[in-house]
N, C-alpha and C positions, 0 to 999 in steps of 0.2 A: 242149514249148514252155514257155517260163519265163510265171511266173502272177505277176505285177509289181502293184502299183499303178499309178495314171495316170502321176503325175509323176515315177515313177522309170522307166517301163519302156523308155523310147527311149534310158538312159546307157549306158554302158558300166560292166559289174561292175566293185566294188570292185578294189582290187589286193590287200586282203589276204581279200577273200570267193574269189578264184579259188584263191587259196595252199591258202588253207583245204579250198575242194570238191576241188583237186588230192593232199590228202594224204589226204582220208578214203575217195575211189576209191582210189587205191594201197593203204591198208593193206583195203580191202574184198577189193581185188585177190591182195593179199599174204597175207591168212590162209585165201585158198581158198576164198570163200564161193563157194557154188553154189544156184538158183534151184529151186524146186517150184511150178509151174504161172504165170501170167502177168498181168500187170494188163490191166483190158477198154480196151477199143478204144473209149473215151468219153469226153469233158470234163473232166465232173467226176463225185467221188466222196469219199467219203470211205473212207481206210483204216483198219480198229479193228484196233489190232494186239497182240498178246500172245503169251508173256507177258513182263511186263517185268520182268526182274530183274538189268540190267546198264544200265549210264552209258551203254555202247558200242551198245546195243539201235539208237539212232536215228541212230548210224556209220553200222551195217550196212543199215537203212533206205535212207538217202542211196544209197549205194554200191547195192543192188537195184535201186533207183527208177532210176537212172543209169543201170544194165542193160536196165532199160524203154522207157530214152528218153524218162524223167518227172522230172521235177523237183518237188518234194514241197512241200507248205508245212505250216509248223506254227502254234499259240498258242502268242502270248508277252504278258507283260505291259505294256503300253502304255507302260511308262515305261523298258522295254530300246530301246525305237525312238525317243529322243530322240540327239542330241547327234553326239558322233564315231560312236555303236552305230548310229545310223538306217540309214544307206546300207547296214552291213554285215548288220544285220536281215534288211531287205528282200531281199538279194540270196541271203539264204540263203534266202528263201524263209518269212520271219516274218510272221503277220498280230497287227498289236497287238490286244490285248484291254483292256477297260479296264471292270474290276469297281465301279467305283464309280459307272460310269451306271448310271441307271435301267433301259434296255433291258437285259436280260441277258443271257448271252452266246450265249446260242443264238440269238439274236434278231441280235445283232452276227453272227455269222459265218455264218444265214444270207441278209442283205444283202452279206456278203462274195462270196458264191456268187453272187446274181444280178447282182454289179457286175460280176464279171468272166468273160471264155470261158474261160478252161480254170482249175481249181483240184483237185489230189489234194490230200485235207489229211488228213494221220497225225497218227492221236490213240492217245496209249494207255489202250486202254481199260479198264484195270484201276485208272488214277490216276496212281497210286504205285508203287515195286520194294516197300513193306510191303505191299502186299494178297495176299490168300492166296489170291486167287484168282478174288474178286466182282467183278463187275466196276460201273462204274458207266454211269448210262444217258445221260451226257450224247453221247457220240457218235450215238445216235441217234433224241434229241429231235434234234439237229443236222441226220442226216440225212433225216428225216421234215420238218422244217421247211425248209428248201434244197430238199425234193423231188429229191434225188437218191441211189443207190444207197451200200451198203453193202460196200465187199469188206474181208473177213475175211483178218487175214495172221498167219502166226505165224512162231517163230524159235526153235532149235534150234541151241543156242550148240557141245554137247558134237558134235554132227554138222554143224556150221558150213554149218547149210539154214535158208533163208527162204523161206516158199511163202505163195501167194496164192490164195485162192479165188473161186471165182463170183463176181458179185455180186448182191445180195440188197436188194431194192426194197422197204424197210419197210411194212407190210402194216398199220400202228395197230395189231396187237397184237403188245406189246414181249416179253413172255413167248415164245409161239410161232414168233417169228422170232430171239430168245435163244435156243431149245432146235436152230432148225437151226443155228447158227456153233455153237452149247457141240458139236455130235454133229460137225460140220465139223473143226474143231478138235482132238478127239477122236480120228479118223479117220486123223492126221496125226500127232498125239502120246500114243496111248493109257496110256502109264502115265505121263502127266502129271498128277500130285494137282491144279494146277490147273485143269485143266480139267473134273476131276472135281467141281471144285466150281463151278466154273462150269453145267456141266451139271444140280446140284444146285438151284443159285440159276434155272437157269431154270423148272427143275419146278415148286420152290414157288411161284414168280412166277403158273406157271399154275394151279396148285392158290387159292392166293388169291385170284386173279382168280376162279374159277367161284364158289367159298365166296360171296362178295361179291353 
């Protein structure tokens, strides 16, 4: 089910938002991707996905998610969803974000969560295609404040596989629910350097945390 704002969700999609999700199913279709396990059977959630080292990373995203029967939403800057960009934002599935209030953005997207029934929102969780592989925590301050699960998805550009994991109900300790996705992860891509450092980054996490 498409995850809309009020005032947009009863229009009918863009004509160049359909073009658009038209061509990136096809090439999802066209370069043969194929699926590793399955999104749950719930609302909402958030997807932390990695890793990200391609433009085309959240192509293939869309194109899965649409394999799912899910329609995905992401952050964007609140000043992309002005103008002629609004409608087509939205239809893609865009929640604005807008860094210069006060509230901050975990706090914005999760009132985004409780305004509305159904929301997948992919984040990636590494940032940036520079990160070596740390990831950052904002996904899930995100999904600890929303109060809704965590599924873990990775991507595998050279074997053109996207798979999905459990999902995973943040526990408040970020460290120890780091080390299940870093070993999840793992599991899926083991001579991944990323995730070797990922799995790194969670240790110490817990290692600090008991120091403290």
């Amino acid at each position: 089910m498409p995850s809309q704002p009020p005032e947009t969700r009863n229009l009918k999609r863009s004509f160049l938002s359909r073009i658009v999700r038209r061509i990136i199913i096809g090439l999802y279709r066209w370069k043969g991707w194929r699926l590793d396990g399955h999104l749950p059977d719930l609302p909402k959630y958030v997807i932390a996905g990695a890793p990200h080292t391609s433009n085309w990373d959240f192509v293939f995203f869309i194109g899965a998610t649409a394999q799912e029967g899910v329609e995905p939403n992401f952050m964007g800057k609140h000043t992309l969803f002005k103008g002629v960009m609004r409608r087509f934002m939205f239809d893609m599935g865009g929640i604005p974000i807008d860094r210069s209030k006060r509230s901050n953005v975990t706090r914005q997207v999760a009132e985004e969560f409780a305004r509305r029934d159904r929301l997948a929102l992919v984040i990636a969780a590494e940032g940036t295609r520079g990160s070596m592989g740390t990831w950052k925590s904002g996904f899930y301050h995100i999904a600890e404040a929303a109060r809704v699960p965590i599924v873990p998805a990775w991507v595998c550009n050279e074997r053109s596989v996207l798979g999905f994991g459990e999902p995973l109900w943040p526990s408040g300790d970020y460290g120890a629910d780091l080390l299940k996705i870093a070993r999840f992860m793992r599991s899926k891509l083991p001579d991944s350097e990323r995730f070797r450092v990922l799995e790194a980054q969670a240790l110490r996490i817990i290692e600090e945390e008991t120091n403290d």
